[in-house]
C-alpha positions as CSV (number, residue, x, y, z in Angstrom):
1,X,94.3,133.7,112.9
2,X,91.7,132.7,110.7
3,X,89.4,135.2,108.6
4,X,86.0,134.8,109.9
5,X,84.4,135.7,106.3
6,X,86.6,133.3,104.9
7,X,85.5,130.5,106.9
8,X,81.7,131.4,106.8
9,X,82.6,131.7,102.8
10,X,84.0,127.9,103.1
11,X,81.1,126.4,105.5
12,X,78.3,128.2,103.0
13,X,79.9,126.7,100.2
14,X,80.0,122.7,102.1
15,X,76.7,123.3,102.7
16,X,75.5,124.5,99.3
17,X,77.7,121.5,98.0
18,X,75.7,119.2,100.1
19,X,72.0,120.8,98.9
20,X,73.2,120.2,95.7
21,X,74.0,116.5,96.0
22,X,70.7,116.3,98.0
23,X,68.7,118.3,95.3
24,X,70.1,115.5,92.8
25,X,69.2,112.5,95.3
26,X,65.5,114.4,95.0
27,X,65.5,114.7,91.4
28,X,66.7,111.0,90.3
29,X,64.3,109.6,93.3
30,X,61.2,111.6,91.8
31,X,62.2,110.0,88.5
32,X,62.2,106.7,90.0
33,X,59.4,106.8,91.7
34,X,57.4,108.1,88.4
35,X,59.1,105.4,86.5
36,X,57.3,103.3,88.4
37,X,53.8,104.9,88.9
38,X,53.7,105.1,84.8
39,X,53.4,101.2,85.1
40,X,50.9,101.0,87.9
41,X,49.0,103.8,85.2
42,X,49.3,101.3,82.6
43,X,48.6,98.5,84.4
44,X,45.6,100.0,85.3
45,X,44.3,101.5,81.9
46,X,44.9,98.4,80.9
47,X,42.5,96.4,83.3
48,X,40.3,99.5,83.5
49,X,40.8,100.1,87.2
50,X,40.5,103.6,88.6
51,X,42.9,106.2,88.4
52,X,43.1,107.0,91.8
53,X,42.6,104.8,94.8
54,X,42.1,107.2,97.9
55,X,42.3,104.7,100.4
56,X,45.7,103.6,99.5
57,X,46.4,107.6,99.1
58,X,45.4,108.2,102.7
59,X,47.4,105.5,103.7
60,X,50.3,106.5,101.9
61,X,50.2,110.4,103.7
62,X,49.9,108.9,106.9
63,X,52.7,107.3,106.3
64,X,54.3,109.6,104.9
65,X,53.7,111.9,107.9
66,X,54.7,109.1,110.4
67,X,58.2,109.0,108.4
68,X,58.9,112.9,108.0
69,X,58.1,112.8,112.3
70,X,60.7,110.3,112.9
71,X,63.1,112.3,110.2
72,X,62.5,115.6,112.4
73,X,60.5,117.3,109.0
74,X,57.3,119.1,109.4
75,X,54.7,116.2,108.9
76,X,52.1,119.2,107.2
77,X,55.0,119.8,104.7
78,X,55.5,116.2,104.2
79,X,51.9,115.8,103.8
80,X,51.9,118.7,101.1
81,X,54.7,117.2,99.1
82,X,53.1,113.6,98.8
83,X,49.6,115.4,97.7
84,X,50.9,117.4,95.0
85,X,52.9,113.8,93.5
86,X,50.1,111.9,93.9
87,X,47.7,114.7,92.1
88,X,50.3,114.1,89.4
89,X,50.3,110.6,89.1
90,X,46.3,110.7,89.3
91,X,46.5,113.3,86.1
92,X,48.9,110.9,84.4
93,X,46.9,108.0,84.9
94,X,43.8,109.9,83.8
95,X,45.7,110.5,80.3
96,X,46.4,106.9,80.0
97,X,42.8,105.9,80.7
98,X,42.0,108.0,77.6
């Protein structure tokens, strides 16, 4: 018979494993995504466009928040998460319009 700590020891650590993985997917996607942001800044600072565009912003969270329903993730959190990037990319932008 199987230890029951042992195999709660072995599923906890799968799952960690798999958060990690996940955690990396996150980080290497946020770097991406930034990667490309930084040229839409200087694209912008370049043609003196505004930093932020909020109707393409509010598109973007309603998107965003359509996707995270369909994924079974809290659409509020989703919406959260996409504001605090795109406040990011708006201060980014800002520096390179200086």
């Amino acid at each position: 018979m199987s230890d029951p700590t042992t195999l709660a020891a072995r599923l906890l650590k799968g799952h960690r494993e798999s958060i990690d993985r996940l955690d990396a997917i996150l980080v290497y996607t946020l770097a991406e995504r930034f990667k490309q942001t930084q040229a839409v800044g200087r694209l912008k600072a370049e043609h003196d466009l505004p930093s932020s565009d909020p109707a393409r912003e509010a598109d973007q969270i309603a998107r965003l928040e359509a996707l995270a329903e369909e994924a079974d993730l809290d659409p509020e959190f989703a919406k959260k998460f996409l504001t605090f990037i795109i406040s990011e990319v708006i201060r980014h932008h800002e520096k390179l319009q200086k």
